[in-house]
C-alpha positions as CSV (number, residue, x, y, z in Angstrom):
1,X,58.2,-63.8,-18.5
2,X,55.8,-62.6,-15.8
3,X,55.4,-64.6,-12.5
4,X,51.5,-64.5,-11.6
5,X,51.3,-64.3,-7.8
6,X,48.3,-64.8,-5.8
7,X,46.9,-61.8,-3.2
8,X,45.7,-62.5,0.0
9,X,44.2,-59.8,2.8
10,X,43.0,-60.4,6.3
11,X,41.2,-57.7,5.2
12,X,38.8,-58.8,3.1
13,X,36.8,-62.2,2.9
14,X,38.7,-65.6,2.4
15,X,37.7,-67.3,-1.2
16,X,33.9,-69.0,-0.8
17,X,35.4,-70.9,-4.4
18,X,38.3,-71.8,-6.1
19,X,40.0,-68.3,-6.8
20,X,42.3,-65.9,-5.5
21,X,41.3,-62.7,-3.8
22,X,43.7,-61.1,-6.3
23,X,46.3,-61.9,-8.9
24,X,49.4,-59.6,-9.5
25,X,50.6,-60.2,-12.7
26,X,53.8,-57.7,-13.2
27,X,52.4,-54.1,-12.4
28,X,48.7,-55.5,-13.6
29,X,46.2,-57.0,-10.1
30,X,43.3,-58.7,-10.7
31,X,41.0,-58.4,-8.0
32,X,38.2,-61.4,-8.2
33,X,35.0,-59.9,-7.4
34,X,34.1,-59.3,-3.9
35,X,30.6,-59.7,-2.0
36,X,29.9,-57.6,1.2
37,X,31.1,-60.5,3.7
38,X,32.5,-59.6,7.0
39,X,36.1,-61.1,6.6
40,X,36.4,-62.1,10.6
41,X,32.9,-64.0,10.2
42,X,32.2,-64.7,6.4
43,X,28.8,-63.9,7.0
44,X,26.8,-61.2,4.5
45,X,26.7,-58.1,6.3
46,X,23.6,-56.6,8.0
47,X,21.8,-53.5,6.2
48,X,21.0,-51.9,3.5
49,X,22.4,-51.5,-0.4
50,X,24.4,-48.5,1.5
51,X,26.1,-51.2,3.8
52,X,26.9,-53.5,1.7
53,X,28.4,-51.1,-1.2
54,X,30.8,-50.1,2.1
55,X,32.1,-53.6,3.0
56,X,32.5,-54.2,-0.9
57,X,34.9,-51.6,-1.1
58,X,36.8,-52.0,2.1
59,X,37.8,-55.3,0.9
60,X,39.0,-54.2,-2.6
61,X,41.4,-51.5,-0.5
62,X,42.1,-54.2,1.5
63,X,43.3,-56.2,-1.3
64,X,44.6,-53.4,-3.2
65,X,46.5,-52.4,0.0
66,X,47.8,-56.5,0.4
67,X,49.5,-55.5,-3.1
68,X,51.4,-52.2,-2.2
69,X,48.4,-50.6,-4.7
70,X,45.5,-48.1,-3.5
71,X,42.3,-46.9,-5.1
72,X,43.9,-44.6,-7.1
73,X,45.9,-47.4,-9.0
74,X,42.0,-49.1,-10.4
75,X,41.4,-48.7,-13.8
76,X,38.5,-50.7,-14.4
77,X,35.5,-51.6,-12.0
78,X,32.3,-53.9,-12.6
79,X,29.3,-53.7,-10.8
80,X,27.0,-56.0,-10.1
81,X,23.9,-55.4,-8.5
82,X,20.7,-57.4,-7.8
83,X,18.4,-54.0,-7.7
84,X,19.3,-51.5,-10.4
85,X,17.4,-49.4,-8.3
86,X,19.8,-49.3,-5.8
87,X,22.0,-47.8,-8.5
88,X,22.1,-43.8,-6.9
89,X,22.6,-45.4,-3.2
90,X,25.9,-47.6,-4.5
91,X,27.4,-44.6,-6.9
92,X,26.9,-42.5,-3.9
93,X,29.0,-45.3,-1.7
94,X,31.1,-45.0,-4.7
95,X,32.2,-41.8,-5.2
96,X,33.4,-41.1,-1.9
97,X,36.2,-44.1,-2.3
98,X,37.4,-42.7,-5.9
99,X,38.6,-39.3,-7.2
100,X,39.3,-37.9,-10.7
101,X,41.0,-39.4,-13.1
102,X,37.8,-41.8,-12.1
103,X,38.2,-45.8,-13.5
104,X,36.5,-46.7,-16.3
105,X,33.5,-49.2,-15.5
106,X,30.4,-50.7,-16.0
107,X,27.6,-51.9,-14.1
108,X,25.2,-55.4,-14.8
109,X,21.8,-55.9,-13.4
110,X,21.9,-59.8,-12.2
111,X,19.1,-62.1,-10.8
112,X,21.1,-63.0,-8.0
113,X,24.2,-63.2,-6.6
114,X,26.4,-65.5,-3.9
115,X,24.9,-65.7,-0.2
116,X,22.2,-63.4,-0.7
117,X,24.2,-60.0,-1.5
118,X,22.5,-57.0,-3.4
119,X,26.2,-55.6,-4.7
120,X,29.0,-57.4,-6.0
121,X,32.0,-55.6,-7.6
122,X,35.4,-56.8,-9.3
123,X,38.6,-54.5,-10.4
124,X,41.5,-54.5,-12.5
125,X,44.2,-52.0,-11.0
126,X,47.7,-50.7,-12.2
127,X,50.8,-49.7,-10.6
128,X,51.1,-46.4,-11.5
129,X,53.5,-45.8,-9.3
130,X,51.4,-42.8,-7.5
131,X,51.2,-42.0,-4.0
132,X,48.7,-44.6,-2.3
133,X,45.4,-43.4,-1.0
């Protein structure tokens, strides 16, 4: 049977709830989904949509990274954002951190999200067992 192990990263934002930045479960993480909050200060970052989209995604590397994985290991993102108008700014954000074969995802207008943030996004990666980028 499969161990389930939690994933922590200095990297990215401590819990604001009862979860786990990440769960590993055999070559399968589970990355809970992460709001743009500076992880020395676990305040929402300053700026834009633009902004935020970029601290999103440095703490899912940074997770991704805390479990030996990279970018290229993600098979499945969600999207969460407050503004669908914000959509072309965020995909922008987006395609510079992922490359073809892209991950499969989806994206969900909310009313709101935790703290204030206009962009929340969660992941589901595999180890492939590619070269990390």
């Amino acid at each position: 049977m499969t161990e389930r192990c939690p994933v922590i990263s200095s990297g990215a934002p401590e819990a604001i709830g009862p979860y786990s930045q990440g769960v590993r479960v055999g070559d399968w993480l589970y990355v809970s989904g992460q709001i743009p909050l500076d992880p020395a200060t676990g305040q929402l970052v300053a700026g834009d949509a633009e902004a935020q989209m970029e601290r999103v995604l440095a703490s899912v590397r940074a997770i991704l990274e805390a479990a030996d994985m990279g970018l290229n290991d993600v098979v499945k993102v969600t999207l969460y954002l407050t503004d669908l108008n914000d959509f072309a700014v965020i995909n922008g954000v987006y395609g510079r951190y992922f490359v073809a074969p892209y991950p499969a995802r989806a994206t969900i207008g909310v009313a709101a999200l935790p703290k204030g943030a206009r962009v929340e996004m969660d992941a589901v990666a595999w180890r492939s067992g590619g070269a990390v980028i």
